[in-house]
C-alpha positions as CSV (number, residue, x, y, z in Angstrom):
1,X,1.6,8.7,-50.0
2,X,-2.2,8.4,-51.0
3,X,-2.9,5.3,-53.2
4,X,-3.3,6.0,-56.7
5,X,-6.9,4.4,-56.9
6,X,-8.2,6.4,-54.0
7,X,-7.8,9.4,-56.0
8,X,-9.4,7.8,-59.6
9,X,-12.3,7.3,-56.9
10,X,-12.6,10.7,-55.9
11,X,-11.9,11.1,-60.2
12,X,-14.8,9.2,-60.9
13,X,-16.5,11.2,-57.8
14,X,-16.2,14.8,-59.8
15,X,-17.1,13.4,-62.7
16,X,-20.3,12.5,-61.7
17,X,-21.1,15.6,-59.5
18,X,-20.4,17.7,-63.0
19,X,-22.6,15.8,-65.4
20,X,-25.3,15.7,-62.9
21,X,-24.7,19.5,-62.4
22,X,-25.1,19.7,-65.6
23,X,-27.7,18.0,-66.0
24,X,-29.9,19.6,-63.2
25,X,-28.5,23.3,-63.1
26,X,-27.7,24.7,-67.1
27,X,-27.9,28.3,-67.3
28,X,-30.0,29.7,-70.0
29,X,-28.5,31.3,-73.1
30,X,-25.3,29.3,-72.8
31,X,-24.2,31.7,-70.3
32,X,-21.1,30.1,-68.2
33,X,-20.5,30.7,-64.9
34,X,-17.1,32.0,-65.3
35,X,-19.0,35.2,-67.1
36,X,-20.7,36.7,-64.1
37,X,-17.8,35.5,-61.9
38,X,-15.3,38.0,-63.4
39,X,-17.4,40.9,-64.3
40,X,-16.3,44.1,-62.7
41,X,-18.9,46.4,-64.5
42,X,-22.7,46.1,-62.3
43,X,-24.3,47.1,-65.5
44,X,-22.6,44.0,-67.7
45,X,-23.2,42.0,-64.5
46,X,-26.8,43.0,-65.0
47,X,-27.3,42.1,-68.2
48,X,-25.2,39.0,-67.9
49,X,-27.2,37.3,-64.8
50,X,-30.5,38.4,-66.6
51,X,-29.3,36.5,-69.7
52,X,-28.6,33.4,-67.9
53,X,-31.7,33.4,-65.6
54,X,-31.5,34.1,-62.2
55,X,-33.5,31.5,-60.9
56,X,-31.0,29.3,-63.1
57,X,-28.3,31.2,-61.8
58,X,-29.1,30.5,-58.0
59,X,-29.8,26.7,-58.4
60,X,-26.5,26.8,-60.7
61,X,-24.5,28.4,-57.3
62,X,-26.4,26.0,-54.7
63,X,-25.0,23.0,-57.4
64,X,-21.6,24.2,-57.3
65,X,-21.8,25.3,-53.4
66,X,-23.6,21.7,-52.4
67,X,-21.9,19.4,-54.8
68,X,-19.1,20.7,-57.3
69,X,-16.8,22.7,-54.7
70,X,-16.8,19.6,-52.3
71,X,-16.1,16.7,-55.0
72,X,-13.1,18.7,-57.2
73,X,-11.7,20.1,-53.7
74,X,-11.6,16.4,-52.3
75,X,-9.8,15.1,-55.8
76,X,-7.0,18.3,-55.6
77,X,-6.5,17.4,-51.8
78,X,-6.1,13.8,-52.6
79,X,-4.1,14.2,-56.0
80,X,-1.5,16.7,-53.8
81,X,-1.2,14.3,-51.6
82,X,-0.5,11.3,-53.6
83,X,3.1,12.9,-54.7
84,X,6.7,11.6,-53.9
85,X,7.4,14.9,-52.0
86,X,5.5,15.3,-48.4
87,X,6.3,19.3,-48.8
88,X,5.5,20.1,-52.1
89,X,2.3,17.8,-51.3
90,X,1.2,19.3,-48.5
91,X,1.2,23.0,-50.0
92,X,-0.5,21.7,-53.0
93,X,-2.9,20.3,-50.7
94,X,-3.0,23.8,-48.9
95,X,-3.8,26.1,-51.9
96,X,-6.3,23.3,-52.9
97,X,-8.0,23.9,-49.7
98,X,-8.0,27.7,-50.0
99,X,-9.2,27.4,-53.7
100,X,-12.4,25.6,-52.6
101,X,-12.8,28.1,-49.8
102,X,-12.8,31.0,-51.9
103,X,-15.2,29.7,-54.0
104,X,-17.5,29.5,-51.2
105,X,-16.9,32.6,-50.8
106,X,-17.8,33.8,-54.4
107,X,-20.7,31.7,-54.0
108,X,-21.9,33.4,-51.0
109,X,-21.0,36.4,-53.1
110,X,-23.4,35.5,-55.7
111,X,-26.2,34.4,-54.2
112,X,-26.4,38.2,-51.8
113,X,-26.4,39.7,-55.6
114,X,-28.7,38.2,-57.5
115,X,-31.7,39.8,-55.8
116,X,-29.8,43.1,-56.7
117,X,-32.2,44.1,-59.5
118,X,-29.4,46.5,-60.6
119,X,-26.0,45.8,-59.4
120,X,-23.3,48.3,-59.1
121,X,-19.6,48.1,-59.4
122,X,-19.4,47.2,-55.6
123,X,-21.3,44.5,-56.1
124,X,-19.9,43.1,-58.8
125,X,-16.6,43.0,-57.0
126,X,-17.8,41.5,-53.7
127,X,-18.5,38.2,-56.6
128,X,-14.9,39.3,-58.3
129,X,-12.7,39.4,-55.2
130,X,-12.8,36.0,-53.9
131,X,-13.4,34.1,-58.2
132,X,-10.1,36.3,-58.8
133,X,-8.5,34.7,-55.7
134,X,-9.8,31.1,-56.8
135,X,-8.4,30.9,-60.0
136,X,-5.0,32.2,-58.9
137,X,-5.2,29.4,-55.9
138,X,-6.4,27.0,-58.3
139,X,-3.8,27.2,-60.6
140,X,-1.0,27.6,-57.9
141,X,-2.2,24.1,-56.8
142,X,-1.3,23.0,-60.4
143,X,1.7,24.3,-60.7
144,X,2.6,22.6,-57.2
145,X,1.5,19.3,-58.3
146,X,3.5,19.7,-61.6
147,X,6.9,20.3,-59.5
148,X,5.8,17.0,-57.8
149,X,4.8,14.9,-60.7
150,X,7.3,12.2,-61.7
151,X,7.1,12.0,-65.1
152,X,9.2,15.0,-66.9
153,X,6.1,15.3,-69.9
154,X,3.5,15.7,-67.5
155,X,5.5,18.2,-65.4
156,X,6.1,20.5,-68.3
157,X,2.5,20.1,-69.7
158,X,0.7,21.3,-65.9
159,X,3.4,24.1,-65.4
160,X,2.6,25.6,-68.8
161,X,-1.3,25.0,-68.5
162,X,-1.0,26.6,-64.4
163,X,1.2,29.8,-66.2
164,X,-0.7,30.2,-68.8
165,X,-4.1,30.2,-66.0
166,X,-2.4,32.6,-63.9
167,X,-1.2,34.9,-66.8
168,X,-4.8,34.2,-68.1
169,X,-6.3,35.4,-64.3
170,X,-4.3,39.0,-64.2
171,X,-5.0,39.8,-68.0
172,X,-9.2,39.0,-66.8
173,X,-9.3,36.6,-70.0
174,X,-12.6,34.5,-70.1
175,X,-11.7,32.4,-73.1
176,X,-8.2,31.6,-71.7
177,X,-8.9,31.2,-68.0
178,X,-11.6,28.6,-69.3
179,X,-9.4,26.5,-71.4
180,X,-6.7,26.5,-69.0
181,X,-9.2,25.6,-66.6
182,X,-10.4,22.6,-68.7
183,X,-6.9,21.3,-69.7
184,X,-5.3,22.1,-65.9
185,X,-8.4,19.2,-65.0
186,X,-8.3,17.1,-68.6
187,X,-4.8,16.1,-67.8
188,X,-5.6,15.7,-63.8
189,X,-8.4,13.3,-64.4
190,X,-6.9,11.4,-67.2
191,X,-3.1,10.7,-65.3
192,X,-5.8,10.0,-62.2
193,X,-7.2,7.0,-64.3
194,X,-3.6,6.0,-66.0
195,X,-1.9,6.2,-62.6
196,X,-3.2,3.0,-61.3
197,X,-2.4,0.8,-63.8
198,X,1.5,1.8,-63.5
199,X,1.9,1.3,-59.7
């Protein structure tokens, strides 16, 4: 099992990498990137890249690509792997993996795009295909970990934040695939720094 204070180091690690991201790479117009990631319409897709910038957009993707995708994937891995349950922990571990690898993928997707001065519909879903498969993996690998974590309030908490993220996903819901995505991660990196202090 990993040790608890391995993963409030890669914790501490994410953190970091996303306030310097931040910091370094804001898109204009408070655009987030979760807006051109799930837009199916090359017109919308347009409109919403030239509202955020696209040289903003590109050094935004290369930031997530270079520094965000590595640092959360690392904490997932780690967090799966800290549970009681070698099984559950290794196929938490697993969709972790595949979540970071299909962001890649959508950043790849993003980057051939943005010279597109007007994107079509194909385009736009060469960026959907793989963010669609990222959020689904992502919040599988929740879900996993809640069936692994010990205590009963923080199991029911992640298994209704991960449900209400994949229902979220299918429905194409902005507003609720973002606040599932920021509680799924509130309560990881909080038990992350708790967890040490109990062992």
């Amino acid at each position: 099992m990993m040790d608890a204070r391995i993963v409030a180091a890669a914790a501490v690690l994410l953190i970091a990498v996303a306030v310097i991201m931040k910091w370094r790479a804001p898109l204009a117009g408070k655009v987030q990137p979760i807006a051109f990631e799930m837009e199916r319409d090359g017109t919308v897709l347009q409109s919403v890249l030239d509202a955020a910038g696209r040289p903003a957009v590109e050094r935004n993707t290369k930031y997530d690509l270079y520094g965000l995708i590595p640092a959360y994937t690392l904490f997932l891995v780690l967090f799966a792997l800290s549970a009681k349950s070698p099984r559950l922990a290794w196929a938490a571990a697993a969709f972790a993996l595949l979540t970071g690898i299909c962001d890649v993928l959508e950043d790849f997707a993003i980057l051939r795009v943005l010279p597109i001065a007007s994107p079509n519909e194909a385009d736009a879903m060469r960026i959907v295909i793989p963010a669609f498969a990222k959020w689904i993996a992502l919040f599988v690998t929740v879900g996993l970990i809640a069936i692994t974590a010990t205590a009963a309030w923080l199991r029911v908490l992640l298994l209704i934040v991960a449900a209400a993220g994949v229902i979220a996903t299918f429905l194409f819901s902005l507003t609720a695939i973002g606040i599932s995505f920021i509680a799924a991660f509130g309560i990881l990196l909080v038990w992350s720094f708790i967890r040490p202090f109990l062992s």
